[in-house]
Chimera marker file (.cmm) of the C-alpha trace (Angstrom):
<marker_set name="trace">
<marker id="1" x="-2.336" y="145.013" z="73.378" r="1" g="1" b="0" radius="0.5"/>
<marker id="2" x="-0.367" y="147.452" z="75.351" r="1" g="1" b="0" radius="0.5"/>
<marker id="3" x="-0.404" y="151.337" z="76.064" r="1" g="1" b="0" radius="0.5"/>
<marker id="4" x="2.615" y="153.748" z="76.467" r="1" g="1" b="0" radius="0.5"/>
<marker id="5" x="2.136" y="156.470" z="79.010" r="1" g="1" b="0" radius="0.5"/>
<marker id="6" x="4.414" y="159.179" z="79.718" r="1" g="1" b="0" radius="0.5"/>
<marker id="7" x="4.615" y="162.520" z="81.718" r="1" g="1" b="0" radius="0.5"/>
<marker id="8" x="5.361" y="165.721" z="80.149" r="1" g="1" b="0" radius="0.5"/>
<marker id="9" x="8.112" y="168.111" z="81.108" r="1" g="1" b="0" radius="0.5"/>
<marker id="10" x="5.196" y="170.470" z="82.723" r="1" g="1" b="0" radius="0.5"/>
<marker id="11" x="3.415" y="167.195" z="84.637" r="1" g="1" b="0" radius="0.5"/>
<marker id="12" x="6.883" y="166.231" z="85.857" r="1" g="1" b="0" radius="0.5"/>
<marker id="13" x="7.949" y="170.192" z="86.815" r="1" g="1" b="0" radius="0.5"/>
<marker id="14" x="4.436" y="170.585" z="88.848" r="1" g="1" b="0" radius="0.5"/>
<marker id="15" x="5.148" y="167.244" z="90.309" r="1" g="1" b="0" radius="0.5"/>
<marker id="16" x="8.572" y="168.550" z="91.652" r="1" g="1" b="0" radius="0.5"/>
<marker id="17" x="7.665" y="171.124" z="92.651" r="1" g="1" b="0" radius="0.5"/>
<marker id="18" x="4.484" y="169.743" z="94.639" r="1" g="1" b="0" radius="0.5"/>
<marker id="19" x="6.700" y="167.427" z="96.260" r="1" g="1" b="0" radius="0.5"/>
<marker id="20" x="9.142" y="170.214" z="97.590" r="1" g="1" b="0" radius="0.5"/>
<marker id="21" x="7.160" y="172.392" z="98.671" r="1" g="1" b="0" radius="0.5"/>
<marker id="22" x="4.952" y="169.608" z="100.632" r="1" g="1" b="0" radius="0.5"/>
<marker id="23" x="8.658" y="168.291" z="102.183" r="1" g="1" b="0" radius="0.5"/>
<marker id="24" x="8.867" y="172.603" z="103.149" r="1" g="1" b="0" radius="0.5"/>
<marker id="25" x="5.638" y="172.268" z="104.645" r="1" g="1" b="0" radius="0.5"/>
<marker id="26" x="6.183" y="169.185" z="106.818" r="1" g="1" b="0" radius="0.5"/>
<marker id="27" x="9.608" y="170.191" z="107.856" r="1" g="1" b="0" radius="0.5"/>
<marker id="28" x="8.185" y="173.853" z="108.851" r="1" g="1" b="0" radius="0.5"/>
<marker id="29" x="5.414" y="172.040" z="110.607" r="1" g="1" b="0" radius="0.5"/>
<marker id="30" x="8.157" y="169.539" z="112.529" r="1" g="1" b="0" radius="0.5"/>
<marker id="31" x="9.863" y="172.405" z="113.424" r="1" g="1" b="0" radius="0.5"/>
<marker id="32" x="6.796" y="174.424" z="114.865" r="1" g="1" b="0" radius="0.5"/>
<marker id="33" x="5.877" y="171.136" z="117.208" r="1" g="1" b="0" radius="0.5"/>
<marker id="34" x="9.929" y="171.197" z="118.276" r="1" g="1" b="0" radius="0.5"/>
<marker id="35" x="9.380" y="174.734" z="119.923" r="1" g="1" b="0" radius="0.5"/>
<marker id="36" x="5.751" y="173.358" z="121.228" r="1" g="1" b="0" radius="0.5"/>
<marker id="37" x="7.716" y="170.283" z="123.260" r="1" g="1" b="0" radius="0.5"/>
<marker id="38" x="10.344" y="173.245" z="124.575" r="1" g="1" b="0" radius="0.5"/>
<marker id="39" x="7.633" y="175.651" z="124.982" r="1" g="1" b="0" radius="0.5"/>
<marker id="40" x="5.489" y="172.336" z="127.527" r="1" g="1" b="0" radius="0.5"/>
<marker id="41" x="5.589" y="172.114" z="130.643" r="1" g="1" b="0" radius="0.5"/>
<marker id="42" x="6.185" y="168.597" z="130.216" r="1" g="1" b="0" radius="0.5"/>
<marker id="43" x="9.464" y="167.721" z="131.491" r="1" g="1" b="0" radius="0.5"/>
<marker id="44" x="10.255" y="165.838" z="134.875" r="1" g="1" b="0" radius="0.5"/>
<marker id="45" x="12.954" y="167.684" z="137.156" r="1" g="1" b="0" radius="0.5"/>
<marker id="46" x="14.210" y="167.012" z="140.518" r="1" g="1" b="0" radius="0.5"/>
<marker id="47" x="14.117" y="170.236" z="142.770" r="1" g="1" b="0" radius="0.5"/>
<marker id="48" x="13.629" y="173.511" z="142.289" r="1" g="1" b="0" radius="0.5"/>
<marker id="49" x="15.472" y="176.300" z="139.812" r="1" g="1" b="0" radius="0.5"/>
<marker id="50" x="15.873" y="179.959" z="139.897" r="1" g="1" b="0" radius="0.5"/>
<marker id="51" x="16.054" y="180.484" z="136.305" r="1" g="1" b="0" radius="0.5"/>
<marker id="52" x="18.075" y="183.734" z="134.771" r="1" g="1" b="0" radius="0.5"/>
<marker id="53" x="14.672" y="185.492" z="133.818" r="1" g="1" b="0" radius="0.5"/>
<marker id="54" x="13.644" y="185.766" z="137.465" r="1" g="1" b="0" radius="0.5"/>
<marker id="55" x="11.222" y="182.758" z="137.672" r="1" g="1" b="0" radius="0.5"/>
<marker id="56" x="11.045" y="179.786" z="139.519" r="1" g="1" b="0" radius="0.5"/>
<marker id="57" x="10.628" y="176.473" z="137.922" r="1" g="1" b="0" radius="0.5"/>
<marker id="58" x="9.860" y="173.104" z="139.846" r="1" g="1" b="0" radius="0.5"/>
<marker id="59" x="8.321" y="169.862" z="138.495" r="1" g="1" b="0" radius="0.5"/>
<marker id="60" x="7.252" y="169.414" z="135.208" r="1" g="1" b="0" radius="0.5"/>
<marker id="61" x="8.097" y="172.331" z="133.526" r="1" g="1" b="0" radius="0.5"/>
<marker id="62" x="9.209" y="173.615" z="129.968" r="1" g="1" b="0" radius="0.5"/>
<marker id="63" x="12.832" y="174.329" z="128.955" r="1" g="1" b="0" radius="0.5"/>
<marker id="64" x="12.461" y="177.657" z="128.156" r="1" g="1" b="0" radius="0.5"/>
<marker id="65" x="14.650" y="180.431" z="130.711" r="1" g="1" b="0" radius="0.5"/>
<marker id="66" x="15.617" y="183.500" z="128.385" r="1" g="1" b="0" radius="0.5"/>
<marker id="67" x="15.075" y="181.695" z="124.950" r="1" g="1" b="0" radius="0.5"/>
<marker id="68" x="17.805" y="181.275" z="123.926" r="1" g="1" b="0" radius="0.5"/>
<marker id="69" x="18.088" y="177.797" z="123.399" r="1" g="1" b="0" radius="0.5"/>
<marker id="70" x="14.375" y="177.457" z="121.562" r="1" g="1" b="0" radius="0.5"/>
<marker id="71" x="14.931" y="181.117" z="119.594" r="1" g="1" b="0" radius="0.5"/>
<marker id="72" x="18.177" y="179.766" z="117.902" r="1" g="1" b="0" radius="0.5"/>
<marker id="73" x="16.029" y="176.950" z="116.087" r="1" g="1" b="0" radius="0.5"/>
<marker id="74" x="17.401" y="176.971" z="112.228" r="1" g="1" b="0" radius="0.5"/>
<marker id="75" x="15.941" y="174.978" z="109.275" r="1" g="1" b="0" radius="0.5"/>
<marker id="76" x="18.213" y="174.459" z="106.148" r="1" g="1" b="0" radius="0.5"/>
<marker id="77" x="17.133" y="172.714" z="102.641" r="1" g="1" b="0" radius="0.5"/>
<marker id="78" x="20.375" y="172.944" z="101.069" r="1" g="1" b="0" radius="0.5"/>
<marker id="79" x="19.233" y="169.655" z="99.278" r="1" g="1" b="0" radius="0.5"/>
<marker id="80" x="15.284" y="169.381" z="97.944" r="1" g="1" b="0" radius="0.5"/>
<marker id="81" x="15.473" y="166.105" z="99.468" r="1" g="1" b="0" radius="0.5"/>
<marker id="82" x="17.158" y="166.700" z="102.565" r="1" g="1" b="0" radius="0.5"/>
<marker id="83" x="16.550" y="169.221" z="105.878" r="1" g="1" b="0" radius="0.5"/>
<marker id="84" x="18.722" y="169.942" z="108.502" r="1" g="1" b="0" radius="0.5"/>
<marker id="85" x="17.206" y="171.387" z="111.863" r="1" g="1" b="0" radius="0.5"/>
<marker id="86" x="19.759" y="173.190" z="113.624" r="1" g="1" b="0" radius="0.5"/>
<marker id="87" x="20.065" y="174.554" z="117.608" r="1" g="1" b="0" radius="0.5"/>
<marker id="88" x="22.698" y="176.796" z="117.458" r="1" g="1" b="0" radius="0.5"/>
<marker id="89" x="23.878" y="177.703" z="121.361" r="1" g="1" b="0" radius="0.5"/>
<marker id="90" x="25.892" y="175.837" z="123.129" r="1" g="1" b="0" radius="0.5"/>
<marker id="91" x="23.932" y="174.096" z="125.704" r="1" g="1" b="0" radius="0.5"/>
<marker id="92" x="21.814" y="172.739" z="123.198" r="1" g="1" b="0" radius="0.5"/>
<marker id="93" x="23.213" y="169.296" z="122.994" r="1" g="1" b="0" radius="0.5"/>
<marker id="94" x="23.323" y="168.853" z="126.771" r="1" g="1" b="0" radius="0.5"/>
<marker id="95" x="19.482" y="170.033" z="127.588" r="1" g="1" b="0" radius="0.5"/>
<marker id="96" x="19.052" y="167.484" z="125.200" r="1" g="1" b="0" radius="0.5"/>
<marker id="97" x="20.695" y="164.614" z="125.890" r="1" g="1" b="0" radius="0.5"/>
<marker id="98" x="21.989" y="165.236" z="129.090" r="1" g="1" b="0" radius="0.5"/>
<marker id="99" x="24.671" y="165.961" z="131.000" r="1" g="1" b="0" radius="0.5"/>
<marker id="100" x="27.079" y="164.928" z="133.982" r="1" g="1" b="0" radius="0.5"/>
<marker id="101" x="27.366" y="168.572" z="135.970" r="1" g="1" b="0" radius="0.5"/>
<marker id="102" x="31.210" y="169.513" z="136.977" r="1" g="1" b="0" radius="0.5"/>
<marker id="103" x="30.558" y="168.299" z="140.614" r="1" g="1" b="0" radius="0.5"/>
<marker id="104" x="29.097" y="164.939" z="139.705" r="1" g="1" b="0" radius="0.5"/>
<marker id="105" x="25.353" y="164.671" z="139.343" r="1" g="1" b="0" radius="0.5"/>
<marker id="106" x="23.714" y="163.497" z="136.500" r="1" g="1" b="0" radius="0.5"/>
<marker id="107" x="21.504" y="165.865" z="134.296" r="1" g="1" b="0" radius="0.5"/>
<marker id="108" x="18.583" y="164.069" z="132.240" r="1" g="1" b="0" radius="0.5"/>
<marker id="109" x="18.146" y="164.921" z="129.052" r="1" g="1" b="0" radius="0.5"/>
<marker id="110" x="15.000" y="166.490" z="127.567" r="1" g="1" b="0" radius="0.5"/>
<marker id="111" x="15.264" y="165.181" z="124.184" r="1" g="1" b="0" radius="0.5"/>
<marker id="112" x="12.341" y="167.996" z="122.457" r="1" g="1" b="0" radius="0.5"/>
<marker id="113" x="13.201" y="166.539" z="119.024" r="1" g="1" b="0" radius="0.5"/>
<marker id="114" x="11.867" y="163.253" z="119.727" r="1" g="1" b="0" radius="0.5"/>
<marker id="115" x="8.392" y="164.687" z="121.552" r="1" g="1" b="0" radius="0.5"/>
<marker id="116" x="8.124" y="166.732" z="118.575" r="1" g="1" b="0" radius="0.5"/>
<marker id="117" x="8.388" y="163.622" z="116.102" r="1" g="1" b="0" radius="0.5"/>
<marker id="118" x="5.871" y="161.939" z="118.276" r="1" g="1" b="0" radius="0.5"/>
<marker id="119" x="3.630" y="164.540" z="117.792" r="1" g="1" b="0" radius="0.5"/>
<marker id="120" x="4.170" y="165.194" z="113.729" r="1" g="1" b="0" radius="0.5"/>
<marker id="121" x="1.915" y="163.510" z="111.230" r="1" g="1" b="0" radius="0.5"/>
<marker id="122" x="4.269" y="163.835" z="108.475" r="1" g="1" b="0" radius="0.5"/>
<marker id="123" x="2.836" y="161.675" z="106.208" r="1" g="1" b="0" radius="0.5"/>
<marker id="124" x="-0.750" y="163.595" z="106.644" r="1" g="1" b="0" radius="0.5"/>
<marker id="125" x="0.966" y="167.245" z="106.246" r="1" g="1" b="0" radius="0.5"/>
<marker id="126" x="3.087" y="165.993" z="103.318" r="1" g="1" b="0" radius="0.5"/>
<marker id="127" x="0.050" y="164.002" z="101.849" r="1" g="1" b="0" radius="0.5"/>
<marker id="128" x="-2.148" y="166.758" z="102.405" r="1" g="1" b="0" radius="0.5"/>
<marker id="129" x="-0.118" y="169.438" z="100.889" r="1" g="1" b="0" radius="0.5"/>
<marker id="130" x="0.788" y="167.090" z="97.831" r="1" g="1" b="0" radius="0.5"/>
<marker id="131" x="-2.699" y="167.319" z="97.258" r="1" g="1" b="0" radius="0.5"/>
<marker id="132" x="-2.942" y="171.117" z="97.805" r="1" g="1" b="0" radius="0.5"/>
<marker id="133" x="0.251" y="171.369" z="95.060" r="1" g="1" b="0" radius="0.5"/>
<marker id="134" x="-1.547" y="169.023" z="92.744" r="1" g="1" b="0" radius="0.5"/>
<marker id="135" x="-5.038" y="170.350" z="92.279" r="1" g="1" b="0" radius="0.5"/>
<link id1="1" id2="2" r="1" g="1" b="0" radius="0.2"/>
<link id1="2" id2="3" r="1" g="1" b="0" radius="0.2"/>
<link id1="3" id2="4" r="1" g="1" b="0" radius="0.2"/>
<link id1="4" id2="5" r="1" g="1" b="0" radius="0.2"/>
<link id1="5" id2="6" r="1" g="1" b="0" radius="0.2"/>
<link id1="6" id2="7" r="1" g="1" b="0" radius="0.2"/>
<link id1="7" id2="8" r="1" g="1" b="0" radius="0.2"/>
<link id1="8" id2="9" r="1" g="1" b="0" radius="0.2"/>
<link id1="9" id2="10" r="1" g="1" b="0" radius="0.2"/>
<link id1="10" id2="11" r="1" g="1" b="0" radius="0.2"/>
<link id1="11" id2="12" r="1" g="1" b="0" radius="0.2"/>
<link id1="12" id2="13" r="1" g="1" b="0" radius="0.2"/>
<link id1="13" id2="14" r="1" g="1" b="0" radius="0.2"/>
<link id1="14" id2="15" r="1" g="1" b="0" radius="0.2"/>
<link id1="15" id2="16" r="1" g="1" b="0" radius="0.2"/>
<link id1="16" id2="17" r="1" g="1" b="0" radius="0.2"/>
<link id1="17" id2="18" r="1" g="1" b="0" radius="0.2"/>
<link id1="18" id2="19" r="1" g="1" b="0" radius="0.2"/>
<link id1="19" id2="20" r="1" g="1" b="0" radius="0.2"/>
<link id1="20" id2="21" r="1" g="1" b="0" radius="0.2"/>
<link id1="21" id2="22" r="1" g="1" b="0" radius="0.2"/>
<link id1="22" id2="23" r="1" g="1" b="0" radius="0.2"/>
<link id1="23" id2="24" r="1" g="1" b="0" radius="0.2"/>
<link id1="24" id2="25" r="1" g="1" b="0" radius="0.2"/>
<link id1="25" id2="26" r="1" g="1" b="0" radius="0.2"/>
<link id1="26" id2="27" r="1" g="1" b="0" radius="0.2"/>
<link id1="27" id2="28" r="1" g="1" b="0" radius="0.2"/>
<link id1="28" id2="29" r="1" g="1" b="0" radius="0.2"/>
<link id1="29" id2="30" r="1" g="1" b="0" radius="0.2"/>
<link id1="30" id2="31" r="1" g="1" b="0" radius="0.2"/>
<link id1="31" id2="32" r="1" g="1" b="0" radius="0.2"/>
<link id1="32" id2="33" r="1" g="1" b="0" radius="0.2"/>
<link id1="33" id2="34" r="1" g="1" b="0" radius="0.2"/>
<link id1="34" id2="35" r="1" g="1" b="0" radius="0.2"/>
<link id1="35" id2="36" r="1" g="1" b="0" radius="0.2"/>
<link id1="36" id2="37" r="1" g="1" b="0" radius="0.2"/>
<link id1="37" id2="38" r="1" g="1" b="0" radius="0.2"/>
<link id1="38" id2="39" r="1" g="1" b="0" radius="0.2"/>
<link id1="39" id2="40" r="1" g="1" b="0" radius="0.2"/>
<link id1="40" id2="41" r="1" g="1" b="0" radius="0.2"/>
<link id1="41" id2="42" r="1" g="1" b="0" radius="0.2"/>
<link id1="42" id2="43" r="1" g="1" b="0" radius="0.2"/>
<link id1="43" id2="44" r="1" g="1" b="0" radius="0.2"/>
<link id1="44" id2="45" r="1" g="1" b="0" radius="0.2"/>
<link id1="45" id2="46" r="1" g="1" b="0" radius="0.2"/>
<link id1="46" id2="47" r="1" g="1" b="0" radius="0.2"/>
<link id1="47" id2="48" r="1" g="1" b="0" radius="0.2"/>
<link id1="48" id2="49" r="1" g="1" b="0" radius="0.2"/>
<link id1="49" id2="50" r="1" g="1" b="0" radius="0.2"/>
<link id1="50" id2="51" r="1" g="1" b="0" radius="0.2"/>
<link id1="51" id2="52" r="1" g="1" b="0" radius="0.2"/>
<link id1="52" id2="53" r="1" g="1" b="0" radius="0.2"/>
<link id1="53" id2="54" r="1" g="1" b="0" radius="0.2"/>
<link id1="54" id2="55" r="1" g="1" b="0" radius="0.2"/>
<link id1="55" id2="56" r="1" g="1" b="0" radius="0.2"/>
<link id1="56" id2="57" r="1" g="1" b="0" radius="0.2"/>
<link id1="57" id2="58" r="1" g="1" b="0" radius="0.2"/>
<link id1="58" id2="59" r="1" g="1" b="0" radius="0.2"/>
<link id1="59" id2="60" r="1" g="1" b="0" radius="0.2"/>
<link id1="60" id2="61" r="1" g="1" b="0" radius="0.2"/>
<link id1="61" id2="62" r="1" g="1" b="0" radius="0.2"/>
<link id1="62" id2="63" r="1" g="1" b="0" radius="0.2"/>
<link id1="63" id2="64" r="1" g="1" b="0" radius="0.2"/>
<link id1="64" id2="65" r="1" g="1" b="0" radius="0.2"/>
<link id1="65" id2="66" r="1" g="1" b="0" radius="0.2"/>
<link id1="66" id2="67" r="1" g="1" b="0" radius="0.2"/>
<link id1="67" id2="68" r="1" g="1" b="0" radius="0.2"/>
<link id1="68" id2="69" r="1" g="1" b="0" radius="0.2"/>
<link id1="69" id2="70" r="1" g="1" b="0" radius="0.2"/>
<link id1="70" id2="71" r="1" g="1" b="0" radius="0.2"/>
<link id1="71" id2="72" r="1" g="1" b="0" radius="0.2"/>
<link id1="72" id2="73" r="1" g="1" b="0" radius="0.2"/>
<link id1="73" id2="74" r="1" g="1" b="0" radius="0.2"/>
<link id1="74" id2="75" r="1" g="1" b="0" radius="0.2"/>
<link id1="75" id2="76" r="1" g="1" b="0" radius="0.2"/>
<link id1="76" id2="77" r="1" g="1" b="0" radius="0.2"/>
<link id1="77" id2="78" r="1" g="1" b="0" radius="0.2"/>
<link id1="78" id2="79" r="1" g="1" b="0" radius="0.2"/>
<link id1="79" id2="80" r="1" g="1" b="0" radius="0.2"/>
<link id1="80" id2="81" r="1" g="1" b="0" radius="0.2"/>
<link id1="81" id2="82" r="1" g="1" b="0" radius="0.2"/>
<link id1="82" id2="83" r="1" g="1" b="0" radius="0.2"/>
<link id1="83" id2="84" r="1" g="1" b="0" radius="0.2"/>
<link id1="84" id2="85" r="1" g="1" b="0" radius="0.2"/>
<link id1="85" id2="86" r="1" g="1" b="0" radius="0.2"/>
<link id1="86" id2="87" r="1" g="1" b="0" radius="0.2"/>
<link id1="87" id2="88" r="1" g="1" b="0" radius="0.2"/>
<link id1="88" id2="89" r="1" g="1" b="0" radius="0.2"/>
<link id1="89" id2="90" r="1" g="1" b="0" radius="0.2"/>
<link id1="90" id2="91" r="1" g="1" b="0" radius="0.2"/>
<link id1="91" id2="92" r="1" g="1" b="0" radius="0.2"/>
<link id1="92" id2="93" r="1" g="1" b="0" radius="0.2"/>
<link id1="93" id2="94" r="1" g="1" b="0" radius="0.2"/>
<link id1="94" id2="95" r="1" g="1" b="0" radius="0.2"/>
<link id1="95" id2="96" r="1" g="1" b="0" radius="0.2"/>
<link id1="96" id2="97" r="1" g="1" b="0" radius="0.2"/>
<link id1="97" id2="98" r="1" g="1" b="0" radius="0.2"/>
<link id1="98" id2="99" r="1" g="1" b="0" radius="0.2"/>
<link id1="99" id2="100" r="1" g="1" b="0" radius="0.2"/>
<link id1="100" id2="101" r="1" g="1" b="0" radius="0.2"/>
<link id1="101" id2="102" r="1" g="1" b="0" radius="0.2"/>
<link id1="102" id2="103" r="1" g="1" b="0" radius="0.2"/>
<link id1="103" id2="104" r="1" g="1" b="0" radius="0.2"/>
<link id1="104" id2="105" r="1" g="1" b="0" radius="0.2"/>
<link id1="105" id2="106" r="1" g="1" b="0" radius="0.2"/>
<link id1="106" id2="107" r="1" g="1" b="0" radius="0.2"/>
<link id1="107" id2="108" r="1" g="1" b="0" radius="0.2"/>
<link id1="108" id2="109" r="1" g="1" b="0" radius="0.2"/>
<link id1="109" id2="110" r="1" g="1" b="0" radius="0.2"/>
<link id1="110" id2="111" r="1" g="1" b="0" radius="0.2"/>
<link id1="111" id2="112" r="1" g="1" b="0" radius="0.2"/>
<link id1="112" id2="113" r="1" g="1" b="0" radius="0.2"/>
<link id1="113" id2="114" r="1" g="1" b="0" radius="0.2"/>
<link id1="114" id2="115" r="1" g="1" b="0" radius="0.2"/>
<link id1="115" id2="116" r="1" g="1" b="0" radius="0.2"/>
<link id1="116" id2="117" r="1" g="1" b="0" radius="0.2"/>
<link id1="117" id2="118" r="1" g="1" b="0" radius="0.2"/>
<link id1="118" id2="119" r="1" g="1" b="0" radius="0.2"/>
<link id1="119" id2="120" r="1" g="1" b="0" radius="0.2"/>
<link id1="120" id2="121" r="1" g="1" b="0" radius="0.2"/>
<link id1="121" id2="122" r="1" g="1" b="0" radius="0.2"/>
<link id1="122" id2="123" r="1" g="1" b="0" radius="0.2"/>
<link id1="123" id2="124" r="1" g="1" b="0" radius="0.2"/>
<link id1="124" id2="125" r="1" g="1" b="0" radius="0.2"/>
<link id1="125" id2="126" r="1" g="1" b="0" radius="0.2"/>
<link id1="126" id2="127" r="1" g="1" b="0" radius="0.2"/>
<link id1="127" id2="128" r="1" g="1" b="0" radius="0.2"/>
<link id1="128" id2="129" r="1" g="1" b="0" radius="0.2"/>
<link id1="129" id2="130" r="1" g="1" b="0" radius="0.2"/>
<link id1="130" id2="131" r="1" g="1" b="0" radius="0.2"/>
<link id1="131" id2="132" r="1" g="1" b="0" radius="0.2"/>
<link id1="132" id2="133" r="1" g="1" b="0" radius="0.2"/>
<link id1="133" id2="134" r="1" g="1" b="0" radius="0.2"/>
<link id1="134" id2="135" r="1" g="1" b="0" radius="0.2"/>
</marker_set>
């Protein structure tokens, strides 16, 4: 003996549409802990800085002078199954990863992205707001 099952158009729309809007929700929250690890004062330096806002930052501190750099954070979901977090300024990529300054010495990288991913339960905000879309 055997059973067919099959999901309506409506059960399959609601299920889409669950499912984005949980991947909105996970990404948003991703994004949120990516300003939190620029926002810490977690990051080893060596010495001293006089940052451009008039304060003085030693060892650990956050990455955060005027802004800029955490302010210019952009999500895009020009696919439903696909994000893309953005920094737009140009220092972004070498706060990040690092950089070799034009006399010589070597700039460590604070790679935020990857505190922020260690920090993200994505599959308990997506699971969680599947649920929240399903009920």
């Amino acid at each position: 003996m055997s059973f067919k099952l099959k999901l309506n158009a409506a059960a399959l729309k609601k299920l889409d549409g669950a499912i984005a809007k949980a991947f909105e929700e996970t990404v948003e929250a991703y994004g949120d802990e990516c300003k939190k690890a620029i926002e810490s004062p977690i990051w080893e330096w060596d010495g001293i800085t006089h940052r451009r806002n008039g304060s003085i930052a030693s060892s650990p501190r956050d990455i955060v002078d005027l802004g800029d750099l955490r302010d210019s954070q952009a999500v895009d979901f020009s696919d439903p199954n696909i994000a893309t977090v953005t920094y737009n300024v140009d220092h972004a990529a070498a706060v990040h990863d690092g950089h070799v300054t034009s006399n010589g010495s070597i700039v460590s990288g604070r790679p935020w992205t990857e505190e922020a991913a260690r920090n993200t339960d994505f599959e308990g905000i997506m699971g969680e707001a599947l649920k929240r879309g399903l009920s």
